[in-house]
Every structure is written in C-alpha cells, then in structure tokens.
N, C-alpha and C positions, 0 to 999 in steps of 0.2 A: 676720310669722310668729309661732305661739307655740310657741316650742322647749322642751319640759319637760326637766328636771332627770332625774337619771337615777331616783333615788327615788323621784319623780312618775312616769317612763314604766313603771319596774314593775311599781308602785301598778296601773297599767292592763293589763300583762302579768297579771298576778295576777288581775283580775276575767274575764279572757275563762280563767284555767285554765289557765295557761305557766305550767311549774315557774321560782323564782328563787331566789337563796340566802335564807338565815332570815337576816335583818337588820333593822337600826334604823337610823334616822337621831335627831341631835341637833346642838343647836350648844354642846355644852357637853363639856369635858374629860372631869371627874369621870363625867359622866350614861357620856360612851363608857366608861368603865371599867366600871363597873357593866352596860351593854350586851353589852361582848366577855366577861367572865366568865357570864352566863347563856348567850351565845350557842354559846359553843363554846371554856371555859375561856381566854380567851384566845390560842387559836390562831385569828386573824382576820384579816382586811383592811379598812385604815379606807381610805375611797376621798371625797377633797374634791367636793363636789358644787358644781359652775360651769359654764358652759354655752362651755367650750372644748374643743375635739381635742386629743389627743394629753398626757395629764392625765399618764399615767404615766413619760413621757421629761420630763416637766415637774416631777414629783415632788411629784404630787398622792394617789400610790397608795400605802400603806405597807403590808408585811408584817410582822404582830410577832407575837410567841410568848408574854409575859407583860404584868405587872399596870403594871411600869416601860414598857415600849417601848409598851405603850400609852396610857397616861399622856403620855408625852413627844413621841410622834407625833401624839395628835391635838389637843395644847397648837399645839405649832408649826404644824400646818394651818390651824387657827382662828386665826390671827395672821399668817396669810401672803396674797400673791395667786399666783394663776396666768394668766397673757401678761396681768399688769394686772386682773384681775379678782378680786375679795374672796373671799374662802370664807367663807359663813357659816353653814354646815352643812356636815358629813362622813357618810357613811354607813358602817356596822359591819357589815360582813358576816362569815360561815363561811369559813373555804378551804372552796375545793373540792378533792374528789381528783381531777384531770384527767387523762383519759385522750387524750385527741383537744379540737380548738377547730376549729369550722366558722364559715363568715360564712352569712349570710342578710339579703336585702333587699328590701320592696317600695317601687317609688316610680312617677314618673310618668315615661312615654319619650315625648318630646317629640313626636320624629319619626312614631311609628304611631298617636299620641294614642290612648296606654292604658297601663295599669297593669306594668310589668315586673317580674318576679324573678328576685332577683341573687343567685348562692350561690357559695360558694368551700370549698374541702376544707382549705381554711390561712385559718384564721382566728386571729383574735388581733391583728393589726395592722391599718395603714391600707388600706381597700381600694384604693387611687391604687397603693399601695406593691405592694400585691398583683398589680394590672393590669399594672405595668409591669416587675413580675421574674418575676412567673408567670403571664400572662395566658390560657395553655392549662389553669390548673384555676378561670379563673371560666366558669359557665355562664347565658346569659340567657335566660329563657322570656320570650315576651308575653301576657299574661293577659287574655282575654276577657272585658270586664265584666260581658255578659250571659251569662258561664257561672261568672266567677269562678274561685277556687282549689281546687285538690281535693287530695286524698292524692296521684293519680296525679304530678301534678307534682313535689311532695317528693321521690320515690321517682326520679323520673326523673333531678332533679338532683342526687342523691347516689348514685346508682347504683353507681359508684365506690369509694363509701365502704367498709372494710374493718370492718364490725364487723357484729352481728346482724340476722337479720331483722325481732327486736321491738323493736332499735333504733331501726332507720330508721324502722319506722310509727311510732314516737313519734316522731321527727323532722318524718315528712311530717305529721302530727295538729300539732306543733306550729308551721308553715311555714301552716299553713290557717286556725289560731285570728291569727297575724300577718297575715293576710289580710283575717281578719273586724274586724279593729282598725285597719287602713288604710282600709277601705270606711267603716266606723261612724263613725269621727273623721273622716270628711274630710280624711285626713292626706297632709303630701307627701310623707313619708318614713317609714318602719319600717323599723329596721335593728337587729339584733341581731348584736353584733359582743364576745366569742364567743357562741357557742352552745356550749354543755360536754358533752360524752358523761363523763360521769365513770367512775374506775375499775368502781365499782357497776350499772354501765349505766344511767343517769338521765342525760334530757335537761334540760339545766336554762340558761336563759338570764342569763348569768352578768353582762351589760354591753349596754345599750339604748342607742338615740338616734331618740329620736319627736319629727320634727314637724308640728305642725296648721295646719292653715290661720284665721289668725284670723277670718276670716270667715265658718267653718263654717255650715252652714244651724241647728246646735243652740249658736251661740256669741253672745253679744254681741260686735260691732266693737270691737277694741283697735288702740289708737296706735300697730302697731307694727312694723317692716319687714317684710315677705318675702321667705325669705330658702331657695335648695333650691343645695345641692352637687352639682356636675355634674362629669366624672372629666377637665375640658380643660386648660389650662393660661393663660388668658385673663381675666383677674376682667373682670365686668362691672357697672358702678354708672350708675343711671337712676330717671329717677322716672315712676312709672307702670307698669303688668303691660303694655300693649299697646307701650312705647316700648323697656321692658326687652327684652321677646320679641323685637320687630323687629332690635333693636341684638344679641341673641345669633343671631338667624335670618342677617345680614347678616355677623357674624363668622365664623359657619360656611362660610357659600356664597362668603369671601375664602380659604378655605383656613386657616382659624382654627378650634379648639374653645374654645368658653365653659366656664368653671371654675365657674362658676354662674348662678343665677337670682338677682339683689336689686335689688326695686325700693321707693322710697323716696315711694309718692301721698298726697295729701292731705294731710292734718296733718304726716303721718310726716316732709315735709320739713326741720321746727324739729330732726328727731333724725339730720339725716342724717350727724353726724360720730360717732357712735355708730353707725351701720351701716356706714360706712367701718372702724370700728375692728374690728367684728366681725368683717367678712369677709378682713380684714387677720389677724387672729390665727388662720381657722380655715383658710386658705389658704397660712398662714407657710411659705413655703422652697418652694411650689409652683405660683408664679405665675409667665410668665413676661413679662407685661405687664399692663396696665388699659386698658380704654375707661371714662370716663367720659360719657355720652352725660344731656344735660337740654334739656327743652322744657318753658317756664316759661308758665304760666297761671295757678292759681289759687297754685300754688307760686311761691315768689321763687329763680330759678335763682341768684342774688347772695346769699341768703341760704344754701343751700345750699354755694355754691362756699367761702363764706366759712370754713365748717367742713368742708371737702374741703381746702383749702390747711393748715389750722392741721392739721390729721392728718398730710399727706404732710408737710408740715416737720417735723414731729416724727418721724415716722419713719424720713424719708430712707430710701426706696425706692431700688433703685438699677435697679429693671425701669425698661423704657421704659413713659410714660402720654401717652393722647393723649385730647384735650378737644375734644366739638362742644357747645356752647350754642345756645339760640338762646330768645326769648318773654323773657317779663318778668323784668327785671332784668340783661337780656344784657348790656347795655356796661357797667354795672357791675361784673357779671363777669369777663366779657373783660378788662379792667380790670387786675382783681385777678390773675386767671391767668397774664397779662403780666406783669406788674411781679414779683410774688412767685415764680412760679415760672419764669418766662423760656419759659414756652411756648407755640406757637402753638394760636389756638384756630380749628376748622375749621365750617365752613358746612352740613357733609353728614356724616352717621354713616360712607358709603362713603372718603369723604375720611380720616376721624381713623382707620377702620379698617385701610385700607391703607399707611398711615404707620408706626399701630403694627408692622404685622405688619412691614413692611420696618427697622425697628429691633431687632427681636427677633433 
C-alpha cells in the first residue's frame, strides 16, 4: 500500500478543489515559528505528520496561541515518536472556527464488489468508535462505478444534517470531488475524518487519510505492503492478495469479521515484521485476535515467521493468535512457532480459524 501523510493527502484534496486549512509543513522549530506567525498570528495547530491513528490521544496534536507554546511544541514533536514511529515533519495549520465535524468515506465493499460511501453526522473520532456507540447516524450507499458519485448522494446522506441549504451542496460538491480522487488514484481509501462546517459556513476538510494502491496503473511497483482497515475485530496477516482475501473470506463465513486487508507478496516478505508492526499500532486496543495465515513459494514462510515471532515477543499480545503454514520453509517455521511461542501450527486456514474464534 502507499499510505500518504496527511500533508501529502491534502496536497491532493487541494488539486481536485476541496477547501483545507492554510498550512505549512516543515521539519524545523524556528521555520514553524515563522509559519504560525504569517499564518494566523499564532493562533495554530501544529499536527506531527506519521502514518499512525489516533495522533491526537497520542499527543501528536498541539493547540497553541503564541510565539513560546509554539516554539516549545513543535521542538518537542520533532524529537519525539508516536506508537514507535519518528516525526520528522509537523504540519501548521489555522484553527478553525467549528461549527459542526461530519465523517465522509469512500472505499471498497468487499462483499457487492464496488465502491461504498461512508458518512457519519459525528465526526471527529474513530469511525470503529463511531459504529459501535452510534451506529444509527452512520449511513452506507453503494456506488455504481458505471454511474459514479453525484450531488444527489451528498445530499441524501446528510439529509439530516441541521445547517443550510448552501451548505450541504457544498458538502455534497465536496463528497463528489472525494470521489473523483478515489476513481483517479486507484485508491483504497478516501476518508476525510473531520469534515468542518465552520462557524462562517465553509466546508473545509480539516484532517485526511488517503490510501493508493501501489500498483496503480499510473504508479511504478513499490516494495511495499497492502494494507485496507476494515470495521471487524479480527487482524488478518498473509502473503499474497488471493491468500489474504481467502483467509478474510473464510473468517467471515466462521462467524468472524476481519479488522482488515494486509497482505505481505513478493519481495514485501523480507518487510514483513514492519507490517506486523503497522497493523499492530493502527489496530491498537481493537483487535480481538490474529490469524496469521502463509503459503510459502517464492517467499520463505521461515523467513517471514522469523520477524512475526521477534514482533509478538516484543509486544506481548495478550489476544489469542493462531498460525497455518504450509510451502517453503514450513518445518522451519513450524519449528520456530513451537519453541518460541508454544503454539500449535495448523494444516488448514478452517482449522487455525476455528481455534482462534473458540479462544476469543
């Protein structure tokens, strides 16, 4: 997958015409001083750019008011990590004056194979969080790709919504340029998580999370996982999109939901304890198991497991995980799975599925 940074997904909100706050990015103290005083006297928000969830219960987000608190906040950003990961860039934005925070999402549903959009009247948080204390104000369309997005959709999923009526067509206008940015990138995700109605009535896309498919037909192939958040409670780790899909298809049909899409093919295997770590940090406190499911071919399933073990020891998981191997490098694997973590490893994806689910 190649997941942009949120300064990058803007950068792209901005070229299709989605209002975002007036901001700078920089990796340097001084330079953000100088930023937040042209931007808006120092009444700003410096926000660490890293490619993890939940930035702001993390204390990745600062609100400051002068020339000191901004100085000192984004000293300390640039010197810090977040779930293990470096900050080496923060972004300076405006406040906004907010009035209302709506969600907006498109991505792929699996199950009707096509494009769905996702909207919530409460936005601002996790939409997992959302689903499951408010799941009466999210609403899903399925989007027809040989018709595409239109106004009428916007309109329809915010219908609810209590503010103007030149509000909402700039809503549903901006809900259809997010549409033409999903289609065009070959993306698996477009999510704009808030969307701002400001005091002023400006819709303005105040916080992104775009990711592309590294193999887009306009991309050169990069080294690097695939990786799509799905709302289950299940992490799923595989190598290959046809072993992945089958291993979340067979979770499902056990009375399981998959927490996401990550599969680890080709090269990507040498990285795959850096995809473990990923989907570890962006699943944190929401997982309620793991399948790890590998069929080793060109990949070395023993090389892989080798940096799947060094992760879960480090982290001490305390979900239940269950392990099918099987292709090159299996009994070395196996092996290792044994000894290190005392678990059994199973013969059939049905097999380690039904295991985990009867531990949960």
């Amino acid at each position: 997958m190649k997941r942009l940074l949120e300064y990058e997904g803007k950068r792209l909100l901005e070229k299709y015409n989605i209002e975002i706050p007036n901001g700078k990015v920089t990796n340097n103290a001084d330079k953000a001083i100088e930023i937040a005083e042209d931007i808006n006297n120092f009444d700003v928000v410096i926000k660490a750019q890293v490619l993890a969830g939940g930035r702001g219960l993390a204390g990745g987000i600062k609100f400051v008011n002068n020339k000191k608190e901004t100085g000192v906040e984004a000293e300390k950003l640039l010197n810090s990590k977040i779930k293990g990961l470096e900050i080496k860039k923060i972004l300076i934005e405006e406040k906004l004056n907010v009035k209302h925070e709506i969600y907006v999402s498109f991505m792929l549903d699996r199950t009707d194979k096509m494009p769905i959009l996702i909207g919530s009247i409460q936005g601002g948080i996790n939409i997992e969080e959302i689903s499951k204390s408010h799941s009466n104000v999210i609403k899903n369309i399925p989007i027809d790709p040989l018709i595409g997005a239109h106004d009428y959709h916007g309109l329809y999923l915010f219908d609810e919504l209590n503010v103007s009526a030149n509000v909402k067509k700039n809503i549903a206008e901006t809900i259809t340029k997010l549409y033409e940015i999903y289609k065009d990138q070959e993306a698996f995700l477009v999510e704009v998580n808030p969307l701002v109605i400001t005091q002023e009535d400006k819709v303005i896309a105040a916080d992104c999370k775009i990711i592309i498919d590294p193999v887009a037909s306009y991309m050169e192939e990069e080294n690097t996982p695939r990786y799509i958040p799905l709302n289950g409670n299940i992490g799923v780790f595989a190598n290959g999109a046809g072993l992945t899909m089958a291993t979340m298809d067979v979770v499902k049909e056990l009375g399981g939901k998959p927490a996401n899409f990550l599969e680890v093919g080709g090269d990507q295997y040498k990285k795959a304890g850096e995809a473990l770590e990923f989907l570890l940090h962006e699943k944190k406190g929401s997982l309620n198991g793991l399948i790890i499911n590998l069929f080793g071919a060109y990949a070395r399933t023993d090389i892989i497991i080798e940096q799947v073990v060094d992760v879960l020891k480090e982290k001490k998981l305390s979900i239940p995980i269950s392990f099918r191997v099987k292709g090159t490098g299996e009994k070395k694997a196996r092996k290792i799975i044994e000894s290190e973590l005392n678990k059994k490893v199973h013969n059939s994806i049905e097999s380690a599925v039904q295991q985990l689910l009867m531990e949960i």
